[in-house]
Every structure is written in structure tokens, then in C-alpha cells.
N, CA, C and O atoms as CSV, one atom per row, in Angstrom:
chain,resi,resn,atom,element,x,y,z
A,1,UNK,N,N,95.559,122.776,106.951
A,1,UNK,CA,C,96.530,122.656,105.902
A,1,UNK,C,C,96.415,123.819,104.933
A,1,UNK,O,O,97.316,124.295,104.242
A,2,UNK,N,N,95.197,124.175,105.004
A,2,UNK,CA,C,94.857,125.821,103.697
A,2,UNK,C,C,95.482,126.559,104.376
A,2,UNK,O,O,96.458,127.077,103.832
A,3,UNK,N,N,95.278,126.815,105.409
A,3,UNK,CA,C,95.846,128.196,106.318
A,3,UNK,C,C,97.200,127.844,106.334
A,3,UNK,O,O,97.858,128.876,106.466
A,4,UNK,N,N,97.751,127.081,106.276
A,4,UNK,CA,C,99.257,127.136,106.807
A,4,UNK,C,C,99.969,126.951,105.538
A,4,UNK,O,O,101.199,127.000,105.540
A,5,UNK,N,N,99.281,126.730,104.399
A,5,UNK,CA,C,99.908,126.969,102.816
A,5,UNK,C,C,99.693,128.254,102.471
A,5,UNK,O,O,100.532,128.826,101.775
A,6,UNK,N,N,98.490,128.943,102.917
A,6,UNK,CA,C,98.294,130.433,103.032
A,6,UNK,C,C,99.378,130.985,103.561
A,6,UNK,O,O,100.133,131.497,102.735
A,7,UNK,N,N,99.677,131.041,104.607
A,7,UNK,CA,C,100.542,131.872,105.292
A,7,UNK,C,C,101.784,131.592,104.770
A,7,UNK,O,O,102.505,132.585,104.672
A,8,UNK,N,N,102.335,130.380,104.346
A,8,UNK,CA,C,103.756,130.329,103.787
A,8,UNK,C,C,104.100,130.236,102.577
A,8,UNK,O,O,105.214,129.946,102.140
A,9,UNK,N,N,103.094,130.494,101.974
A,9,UNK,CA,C,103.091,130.645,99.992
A,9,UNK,C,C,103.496,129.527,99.932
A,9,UNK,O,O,104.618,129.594,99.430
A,10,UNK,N,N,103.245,128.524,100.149
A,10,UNK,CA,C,103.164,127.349,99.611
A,10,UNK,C,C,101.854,126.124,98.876
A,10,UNK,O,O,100.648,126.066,99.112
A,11,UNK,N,N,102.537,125.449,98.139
A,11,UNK,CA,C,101.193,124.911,97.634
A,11,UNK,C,C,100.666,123.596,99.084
A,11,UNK,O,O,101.346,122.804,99.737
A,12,UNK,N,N,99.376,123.874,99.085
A,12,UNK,CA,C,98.552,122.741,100.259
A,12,UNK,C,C,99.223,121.634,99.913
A,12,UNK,O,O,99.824,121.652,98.838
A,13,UNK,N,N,99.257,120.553,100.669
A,13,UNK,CA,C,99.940,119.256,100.413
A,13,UNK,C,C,99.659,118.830,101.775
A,13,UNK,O,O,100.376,119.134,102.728
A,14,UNK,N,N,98.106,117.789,101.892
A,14,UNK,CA,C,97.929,117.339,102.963
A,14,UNK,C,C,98.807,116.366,103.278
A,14,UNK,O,O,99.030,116.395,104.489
A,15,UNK,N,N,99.645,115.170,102.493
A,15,UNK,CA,C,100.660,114.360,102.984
A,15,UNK,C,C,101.670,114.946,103.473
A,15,UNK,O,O,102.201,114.365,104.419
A,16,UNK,N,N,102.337,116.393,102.974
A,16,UNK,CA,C,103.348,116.462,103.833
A,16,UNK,C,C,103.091,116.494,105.732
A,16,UNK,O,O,104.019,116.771,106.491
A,17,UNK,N,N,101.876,116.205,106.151
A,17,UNK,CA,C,101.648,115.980,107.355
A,17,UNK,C,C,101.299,114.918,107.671
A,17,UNK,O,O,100.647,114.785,108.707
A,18,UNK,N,N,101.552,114.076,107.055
A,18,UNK,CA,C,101.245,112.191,107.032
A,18,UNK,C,C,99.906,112.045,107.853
A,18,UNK,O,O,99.891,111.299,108.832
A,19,UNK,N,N,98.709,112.790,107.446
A,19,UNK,CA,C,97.521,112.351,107.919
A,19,UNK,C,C,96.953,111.102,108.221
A,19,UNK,O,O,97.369,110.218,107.472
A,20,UNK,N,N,95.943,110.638,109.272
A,20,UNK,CA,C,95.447,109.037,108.737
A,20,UNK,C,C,93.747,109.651,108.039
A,20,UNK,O,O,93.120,109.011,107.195
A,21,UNK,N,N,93.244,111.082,108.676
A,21,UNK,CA,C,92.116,111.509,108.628
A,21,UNK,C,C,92.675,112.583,108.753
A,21,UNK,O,O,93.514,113.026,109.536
A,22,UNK,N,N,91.805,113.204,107.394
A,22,UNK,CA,C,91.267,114.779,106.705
A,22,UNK,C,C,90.126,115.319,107.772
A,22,UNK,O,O,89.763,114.320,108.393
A,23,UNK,N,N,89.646,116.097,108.088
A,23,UNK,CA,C,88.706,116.306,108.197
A,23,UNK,C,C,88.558,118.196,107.921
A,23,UNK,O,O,89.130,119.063,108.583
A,24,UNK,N,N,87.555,118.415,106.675
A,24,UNK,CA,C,87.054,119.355,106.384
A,24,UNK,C,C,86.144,120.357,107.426
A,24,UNK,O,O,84.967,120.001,107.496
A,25,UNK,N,N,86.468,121.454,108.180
A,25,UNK,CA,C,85.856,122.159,109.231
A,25,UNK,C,C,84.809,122.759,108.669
A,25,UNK,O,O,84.139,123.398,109.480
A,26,UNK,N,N,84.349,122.787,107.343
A,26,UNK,CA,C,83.662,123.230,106.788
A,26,UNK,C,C,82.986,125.225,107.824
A,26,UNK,O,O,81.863,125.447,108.276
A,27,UNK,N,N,83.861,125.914,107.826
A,27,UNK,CA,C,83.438,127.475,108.704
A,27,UNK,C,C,83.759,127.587,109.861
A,27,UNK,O,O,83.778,128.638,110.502
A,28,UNK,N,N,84.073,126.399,110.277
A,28,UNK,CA,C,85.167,126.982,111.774
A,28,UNK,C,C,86.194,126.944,111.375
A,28,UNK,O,O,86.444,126.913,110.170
A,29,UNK,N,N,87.148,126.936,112.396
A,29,UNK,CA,C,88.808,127.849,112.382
A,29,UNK,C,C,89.625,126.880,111.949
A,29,UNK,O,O,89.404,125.689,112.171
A,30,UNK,N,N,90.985,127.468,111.071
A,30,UNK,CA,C,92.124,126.754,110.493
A,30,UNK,C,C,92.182,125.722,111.984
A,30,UNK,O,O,92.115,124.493,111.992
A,31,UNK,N,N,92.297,126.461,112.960
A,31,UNK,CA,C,93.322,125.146,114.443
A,31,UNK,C,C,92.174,124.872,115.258
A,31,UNK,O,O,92.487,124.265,116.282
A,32,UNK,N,N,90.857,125.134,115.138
A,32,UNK,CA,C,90.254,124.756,116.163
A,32,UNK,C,C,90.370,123.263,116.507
A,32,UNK,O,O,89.909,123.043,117.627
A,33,UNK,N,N,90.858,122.140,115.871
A,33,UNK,CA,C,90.675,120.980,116.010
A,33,UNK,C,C,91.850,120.824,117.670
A,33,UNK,O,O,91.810,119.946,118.532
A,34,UNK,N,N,92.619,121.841,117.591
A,34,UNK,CA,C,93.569,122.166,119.215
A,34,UNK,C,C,92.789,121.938,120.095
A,34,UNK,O,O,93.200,121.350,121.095
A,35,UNK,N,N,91.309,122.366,119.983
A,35,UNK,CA,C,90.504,122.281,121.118
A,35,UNK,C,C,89.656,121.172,121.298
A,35,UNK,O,O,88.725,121.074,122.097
A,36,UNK,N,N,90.190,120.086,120.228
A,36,UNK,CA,C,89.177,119.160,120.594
A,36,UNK,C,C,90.283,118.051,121.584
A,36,UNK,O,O,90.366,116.828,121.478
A,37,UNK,N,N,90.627,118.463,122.012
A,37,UNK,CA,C,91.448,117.222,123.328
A,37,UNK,C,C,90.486,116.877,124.174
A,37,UNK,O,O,89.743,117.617,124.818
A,38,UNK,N,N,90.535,115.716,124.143
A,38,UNK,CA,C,89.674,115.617,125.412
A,38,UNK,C,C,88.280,115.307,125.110
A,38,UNK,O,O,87.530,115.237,126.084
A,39,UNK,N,N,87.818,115.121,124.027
A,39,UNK,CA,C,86.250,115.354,122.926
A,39,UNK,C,C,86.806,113.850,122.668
A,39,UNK,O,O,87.941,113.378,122.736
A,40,UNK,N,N,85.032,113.068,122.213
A,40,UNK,CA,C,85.348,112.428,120.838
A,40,UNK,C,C,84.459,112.643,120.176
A,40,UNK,O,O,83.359,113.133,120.435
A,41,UNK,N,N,85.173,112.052,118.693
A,41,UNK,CA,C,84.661,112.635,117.579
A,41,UNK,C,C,83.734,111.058,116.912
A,41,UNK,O,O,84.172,109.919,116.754
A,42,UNK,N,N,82.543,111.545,116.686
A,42,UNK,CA,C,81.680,110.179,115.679
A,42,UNK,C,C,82.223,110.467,114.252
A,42,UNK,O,O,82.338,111.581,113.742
A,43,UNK,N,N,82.514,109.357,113.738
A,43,UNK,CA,C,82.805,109.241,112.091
A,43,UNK,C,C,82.025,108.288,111.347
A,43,UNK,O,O,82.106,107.065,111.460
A,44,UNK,N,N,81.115,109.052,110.428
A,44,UNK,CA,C,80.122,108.084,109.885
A,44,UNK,C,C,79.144,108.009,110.841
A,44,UNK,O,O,78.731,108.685,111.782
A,45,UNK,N,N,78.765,106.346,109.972
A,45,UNK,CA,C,77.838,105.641,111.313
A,45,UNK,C,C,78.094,105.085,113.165
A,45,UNK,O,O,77.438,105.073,114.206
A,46,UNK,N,N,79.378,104.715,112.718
A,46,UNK,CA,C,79.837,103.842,113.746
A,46,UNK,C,C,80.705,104.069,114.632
A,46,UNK,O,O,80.616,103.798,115.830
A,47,UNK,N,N,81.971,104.804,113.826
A,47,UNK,CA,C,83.267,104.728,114.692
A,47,UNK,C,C,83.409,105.793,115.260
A,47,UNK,O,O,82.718,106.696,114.788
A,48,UNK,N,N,84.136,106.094,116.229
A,48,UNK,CA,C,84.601,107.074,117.462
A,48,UNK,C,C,85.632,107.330,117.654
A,48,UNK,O,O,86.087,106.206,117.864
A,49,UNK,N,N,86.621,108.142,117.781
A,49,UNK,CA,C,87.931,108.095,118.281
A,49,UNK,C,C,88.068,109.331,119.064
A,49,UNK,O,O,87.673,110.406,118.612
A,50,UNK,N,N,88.670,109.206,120.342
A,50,UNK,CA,C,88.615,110.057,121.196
A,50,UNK,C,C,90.196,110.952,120.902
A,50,UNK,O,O,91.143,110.234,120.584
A,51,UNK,N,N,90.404,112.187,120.991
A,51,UNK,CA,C,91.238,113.029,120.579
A,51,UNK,C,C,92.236,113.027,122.285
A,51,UNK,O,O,91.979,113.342,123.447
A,52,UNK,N,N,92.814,112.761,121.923
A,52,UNK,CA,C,94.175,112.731,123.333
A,52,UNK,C,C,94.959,113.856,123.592
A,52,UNK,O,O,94.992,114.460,124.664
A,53,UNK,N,N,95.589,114.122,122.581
A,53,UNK,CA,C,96.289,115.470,122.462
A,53,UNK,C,C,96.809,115.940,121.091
A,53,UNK,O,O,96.967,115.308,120.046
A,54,UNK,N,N,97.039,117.274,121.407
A,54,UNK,CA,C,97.669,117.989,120.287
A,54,UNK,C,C,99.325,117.545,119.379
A,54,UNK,O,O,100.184,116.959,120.038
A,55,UNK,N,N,99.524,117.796,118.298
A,55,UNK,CA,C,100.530,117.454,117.223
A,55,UNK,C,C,101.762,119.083,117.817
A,55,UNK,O,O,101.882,120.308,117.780
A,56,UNK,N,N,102.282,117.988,118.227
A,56,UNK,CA,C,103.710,119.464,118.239
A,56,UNK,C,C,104.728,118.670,116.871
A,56,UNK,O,O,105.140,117.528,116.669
A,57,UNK,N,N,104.832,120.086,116.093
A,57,UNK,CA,C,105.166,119.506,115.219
A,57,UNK,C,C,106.612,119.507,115.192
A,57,UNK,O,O,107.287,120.364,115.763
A,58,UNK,N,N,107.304,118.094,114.215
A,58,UNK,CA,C,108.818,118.616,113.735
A,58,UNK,C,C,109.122,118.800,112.207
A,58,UNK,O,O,108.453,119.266,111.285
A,59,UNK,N,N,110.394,118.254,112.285
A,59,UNK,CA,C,110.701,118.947,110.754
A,59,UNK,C,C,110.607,117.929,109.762
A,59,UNK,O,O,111.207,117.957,108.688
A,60,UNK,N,N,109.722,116.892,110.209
A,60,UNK,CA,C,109.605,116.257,108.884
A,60,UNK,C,C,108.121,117.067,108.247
A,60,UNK,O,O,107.578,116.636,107.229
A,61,UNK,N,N,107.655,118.116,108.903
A,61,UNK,CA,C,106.375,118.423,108.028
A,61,UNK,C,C,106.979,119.268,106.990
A,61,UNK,O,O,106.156,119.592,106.134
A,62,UNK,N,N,108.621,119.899,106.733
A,62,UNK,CA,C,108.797,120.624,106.211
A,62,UNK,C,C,109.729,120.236,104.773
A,62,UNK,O,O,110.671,120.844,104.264
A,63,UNK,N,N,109.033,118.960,104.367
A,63,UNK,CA,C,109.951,117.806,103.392
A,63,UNK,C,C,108.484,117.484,102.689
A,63,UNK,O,O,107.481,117.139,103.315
A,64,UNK,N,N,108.545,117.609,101.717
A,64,UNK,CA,C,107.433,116.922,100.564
A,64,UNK,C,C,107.791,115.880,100.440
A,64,UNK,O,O,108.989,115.755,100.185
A,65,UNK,N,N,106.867,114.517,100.567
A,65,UNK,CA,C,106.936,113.281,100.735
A,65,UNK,C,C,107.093,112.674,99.625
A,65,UNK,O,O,107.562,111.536,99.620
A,66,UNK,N,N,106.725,113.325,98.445
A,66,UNK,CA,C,106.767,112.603,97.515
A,66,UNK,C,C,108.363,113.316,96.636
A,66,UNK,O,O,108.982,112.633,95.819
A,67,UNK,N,N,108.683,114.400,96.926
A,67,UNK,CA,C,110.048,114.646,96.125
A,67,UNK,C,C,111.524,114.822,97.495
A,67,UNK,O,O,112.610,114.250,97.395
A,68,UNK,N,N,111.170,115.613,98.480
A,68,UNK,CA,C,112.189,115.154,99.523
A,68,UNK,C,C,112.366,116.263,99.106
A,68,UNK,O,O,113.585,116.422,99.038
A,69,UNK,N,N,111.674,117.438,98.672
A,69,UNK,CA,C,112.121,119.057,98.832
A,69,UNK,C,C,111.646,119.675,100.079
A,69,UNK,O,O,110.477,119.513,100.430
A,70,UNK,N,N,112.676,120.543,100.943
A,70,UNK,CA,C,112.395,120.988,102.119
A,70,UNK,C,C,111.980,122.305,101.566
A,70,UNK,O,O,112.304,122.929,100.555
A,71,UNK,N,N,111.103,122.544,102.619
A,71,UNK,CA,C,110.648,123.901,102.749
A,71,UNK,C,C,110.803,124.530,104.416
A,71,UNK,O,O,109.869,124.292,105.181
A,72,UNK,N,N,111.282,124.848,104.621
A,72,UNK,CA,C,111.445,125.257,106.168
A,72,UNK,C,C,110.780,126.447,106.924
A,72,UNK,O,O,110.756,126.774,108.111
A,73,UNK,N,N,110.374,126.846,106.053
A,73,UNK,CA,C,108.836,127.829,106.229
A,73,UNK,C,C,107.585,127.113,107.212
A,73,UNK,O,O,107.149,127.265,108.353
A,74,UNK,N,N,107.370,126.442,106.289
A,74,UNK,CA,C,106.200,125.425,107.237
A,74,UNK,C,C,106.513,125.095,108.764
A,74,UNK,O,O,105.762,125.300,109.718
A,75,UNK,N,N,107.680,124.585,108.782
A,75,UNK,CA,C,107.742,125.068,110.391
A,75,UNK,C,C,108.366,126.020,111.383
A,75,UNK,O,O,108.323,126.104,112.610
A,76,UNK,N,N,108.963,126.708,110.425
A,76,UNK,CA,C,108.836,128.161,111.292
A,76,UNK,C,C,107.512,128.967,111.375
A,76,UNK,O,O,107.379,129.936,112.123
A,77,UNK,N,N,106.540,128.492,110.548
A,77,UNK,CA,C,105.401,129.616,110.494
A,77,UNK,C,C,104.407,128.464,111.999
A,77,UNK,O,O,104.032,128.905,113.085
A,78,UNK,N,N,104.309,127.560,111.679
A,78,UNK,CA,C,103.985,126.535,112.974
A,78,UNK,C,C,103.986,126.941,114.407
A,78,UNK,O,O,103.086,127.088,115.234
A,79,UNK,N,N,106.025,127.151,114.459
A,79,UNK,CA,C,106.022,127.611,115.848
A,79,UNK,C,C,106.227,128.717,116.332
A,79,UNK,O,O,106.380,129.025,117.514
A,80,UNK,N,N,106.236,129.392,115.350
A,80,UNK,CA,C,106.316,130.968,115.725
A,80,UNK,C,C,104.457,131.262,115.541
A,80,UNK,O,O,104.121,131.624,116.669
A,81,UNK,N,N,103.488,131.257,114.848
A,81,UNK,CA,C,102.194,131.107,115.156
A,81,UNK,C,C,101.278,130.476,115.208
A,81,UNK,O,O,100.157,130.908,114.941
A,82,UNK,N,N,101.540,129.245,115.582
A,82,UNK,CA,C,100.911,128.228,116.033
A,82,UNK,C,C,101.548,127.575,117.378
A,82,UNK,O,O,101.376,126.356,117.366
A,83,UNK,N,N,101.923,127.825,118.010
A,83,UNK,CA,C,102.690,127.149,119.490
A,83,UNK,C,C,102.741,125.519,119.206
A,83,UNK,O,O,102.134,124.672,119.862
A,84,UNK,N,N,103.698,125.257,117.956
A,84,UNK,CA,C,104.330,124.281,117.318
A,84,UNK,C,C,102.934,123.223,117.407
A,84,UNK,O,O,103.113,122.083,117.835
A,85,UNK,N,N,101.988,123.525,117.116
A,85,UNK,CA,C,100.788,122.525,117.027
A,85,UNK,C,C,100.293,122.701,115.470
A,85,UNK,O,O,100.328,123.718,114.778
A,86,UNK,N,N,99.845,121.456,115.158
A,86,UNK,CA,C,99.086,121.599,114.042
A,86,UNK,C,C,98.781,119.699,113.564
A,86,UNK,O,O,99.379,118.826,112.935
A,87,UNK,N,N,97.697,119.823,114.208
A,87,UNK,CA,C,96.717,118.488,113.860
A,87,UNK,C,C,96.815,118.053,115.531
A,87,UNK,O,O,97.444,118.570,116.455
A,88,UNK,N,N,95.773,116.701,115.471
A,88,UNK,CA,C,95.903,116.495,116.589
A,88,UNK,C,C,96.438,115.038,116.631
A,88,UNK,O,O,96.990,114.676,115.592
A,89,UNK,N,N,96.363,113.989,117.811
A,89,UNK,CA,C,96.010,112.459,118.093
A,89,UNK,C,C,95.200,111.971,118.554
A,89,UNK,O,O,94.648,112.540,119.496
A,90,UNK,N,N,94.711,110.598,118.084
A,90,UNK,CA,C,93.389,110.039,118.264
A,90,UNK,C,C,93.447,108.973,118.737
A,90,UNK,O,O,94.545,108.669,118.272
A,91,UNK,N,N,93.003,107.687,119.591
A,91,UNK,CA,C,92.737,106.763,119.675
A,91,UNK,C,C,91.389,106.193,119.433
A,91,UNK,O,O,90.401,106.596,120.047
A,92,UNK,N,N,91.347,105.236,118.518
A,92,UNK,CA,C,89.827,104.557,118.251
A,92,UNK,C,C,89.446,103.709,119.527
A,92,UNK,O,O,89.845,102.660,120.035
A,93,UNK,N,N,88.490,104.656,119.804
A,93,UNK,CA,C,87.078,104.300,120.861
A,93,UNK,C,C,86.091,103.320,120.240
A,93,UNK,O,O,85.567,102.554,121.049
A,94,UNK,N,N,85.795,103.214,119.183
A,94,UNK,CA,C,84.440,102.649,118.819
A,94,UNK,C,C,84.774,102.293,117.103
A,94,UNK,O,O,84.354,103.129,116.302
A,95,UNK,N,N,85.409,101.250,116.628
A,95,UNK,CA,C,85.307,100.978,115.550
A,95,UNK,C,C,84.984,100.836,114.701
A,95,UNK,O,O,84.024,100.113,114.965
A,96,UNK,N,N,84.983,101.004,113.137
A,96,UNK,CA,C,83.894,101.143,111.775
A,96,UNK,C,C,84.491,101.749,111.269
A,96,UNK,O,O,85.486,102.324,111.712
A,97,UNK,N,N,83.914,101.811,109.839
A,97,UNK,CA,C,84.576,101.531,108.423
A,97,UNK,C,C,84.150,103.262,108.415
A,97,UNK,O,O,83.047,103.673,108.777
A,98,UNK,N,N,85.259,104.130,107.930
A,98,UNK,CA,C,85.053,105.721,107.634
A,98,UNK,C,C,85.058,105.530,105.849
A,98,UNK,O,O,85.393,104.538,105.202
A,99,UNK,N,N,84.642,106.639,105.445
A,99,UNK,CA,C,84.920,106.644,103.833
A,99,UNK,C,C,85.000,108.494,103.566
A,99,UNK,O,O,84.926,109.584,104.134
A,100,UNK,N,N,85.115,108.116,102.840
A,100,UNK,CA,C,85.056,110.343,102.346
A,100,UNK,C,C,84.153,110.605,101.822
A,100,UNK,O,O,83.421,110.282,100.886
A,101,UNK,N,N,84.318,111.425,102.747
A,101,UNK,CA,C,82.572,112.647,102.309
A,101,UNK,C,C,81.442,111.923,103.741
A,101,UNK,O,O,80.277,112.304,103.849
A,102,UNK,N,N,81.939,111.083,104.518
A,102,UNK,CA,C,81.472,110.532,105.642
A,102,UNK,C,C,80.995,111.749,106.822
A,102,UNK,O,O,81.807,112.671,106.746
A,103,UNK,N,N,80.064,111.992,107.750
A,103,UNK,CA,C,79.926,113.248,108.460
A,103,UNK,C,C,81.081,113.199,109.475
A,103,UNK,O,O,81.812,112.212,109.559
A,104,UNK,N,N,81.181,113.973,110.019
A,104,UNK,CA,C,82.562,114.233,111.671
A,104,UNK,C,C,81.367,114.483,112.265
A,104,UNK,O,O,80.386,114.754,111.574
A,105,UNK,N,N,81.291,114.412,113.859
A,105,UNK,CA,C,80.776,115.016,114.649
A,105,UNK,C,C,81.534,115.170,115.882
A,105,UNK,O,O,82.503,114.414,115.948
A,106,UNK,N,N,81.363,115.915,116.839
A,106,UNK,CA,C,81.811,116.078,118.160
A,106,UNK,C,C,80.597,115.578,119.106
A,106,UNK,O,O,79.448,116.014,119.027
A,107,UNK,N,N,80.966,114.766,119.851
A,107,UNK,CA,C,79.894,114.579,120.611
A,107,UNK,C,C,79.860,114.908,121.864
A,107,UNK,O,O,80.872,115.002,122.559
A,108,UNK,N,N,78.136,115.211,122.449
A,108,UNK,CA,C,78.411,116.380,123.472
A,108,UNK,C,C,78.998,115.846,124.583
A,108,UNK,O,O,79.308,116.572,125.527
């Protein structure tokens, strides 16, 4: 979401991508999360959710949720350098309570 407010002078606004889960890469790459298909991820103590596939995005990422102002930048910058991806999908594998500031992991 930094990188892609970077690139389109826009202010970050993780809802305009109706997230259910943030997750901070803390030094790896704006899109590496593209590569986690197929991975699952531990959250916290308990829960798991295995990553299925990648977010091709449309044009509701380019509408602020809370005023209904379009910006149409956001997804032209998407699919012109991002091959219309940006976030992924998950199904919960292993259930439990996440909170913020909780660890991510990939497991091997």
C-alpha cells in the first residue's frame, strides 16, 4: 500500500483495498506477498491460512471508501506495473484469534 501511494502521489489508505489482514513486510519487497501462493502463513500463536492466489485488481481500489472520491491512478499504476495484482487470497487452515502487532510467519 506505501509503494503504490508512492508511485501515484497519493495519500496510503489501506481500506481503499478492503483488507481483512495488514501485514507489515518489515524489509522485503512492496509485492513480494505475489509469491506467497501456494505458502501458508502462521499468525500469532495459532492460526494459519494458506495463500491460494493472487488479487487482480479492479476499479473499486480506485474509490476512497470513506468519501467515494475516485482516483484512477491507482489502477492504472497496478496494471501497467504490477500485472493488475496487488494483495493476495487466503483461506483459514488453522484457526485463532490474530491481534496487531501479532508475528506473520511463512512456514517452511
Amino acid at each position: 500500500m506505501a509503494r503504490l501511494a508512492e508511485e501515484t502521489g497519493t495519500k496510503e489508505n489501506p481500506w481503499r483495498f478492503r483488507p481483512n489482514l495488514v501485514v507489515d513486510l518489515e524489509g522485503g519487497g512492496a509485492f513480494d506477498v505475489l509469491k506467497w501462493v501456494g505458502r501458508v502463513l502462521r499468525l500469532g500463536g495459532k492460526a494459519r491460512i494458506g495463500v491460494t492466489e493472487v488479487d487482480e485488481r479492479c476499479v473499486m481500489i480506485t474509490l476512497d471508501p470513506a468519501t467515494g472520491k475516485a482516483s484512477p491512478g491507482i489502477l492504472k499504476c497496478v496494471v501497467q506495473q504490477h500485472n493488475k495484482c496487488a494483495g493476495v487470497y487466503a483461506t483459514v487452515l488453522t484457526p485463532g484469534e490474530v491481534r496487531a502487532g501479532d508475528s506473520v510467519a511463512l512456514e517452511a
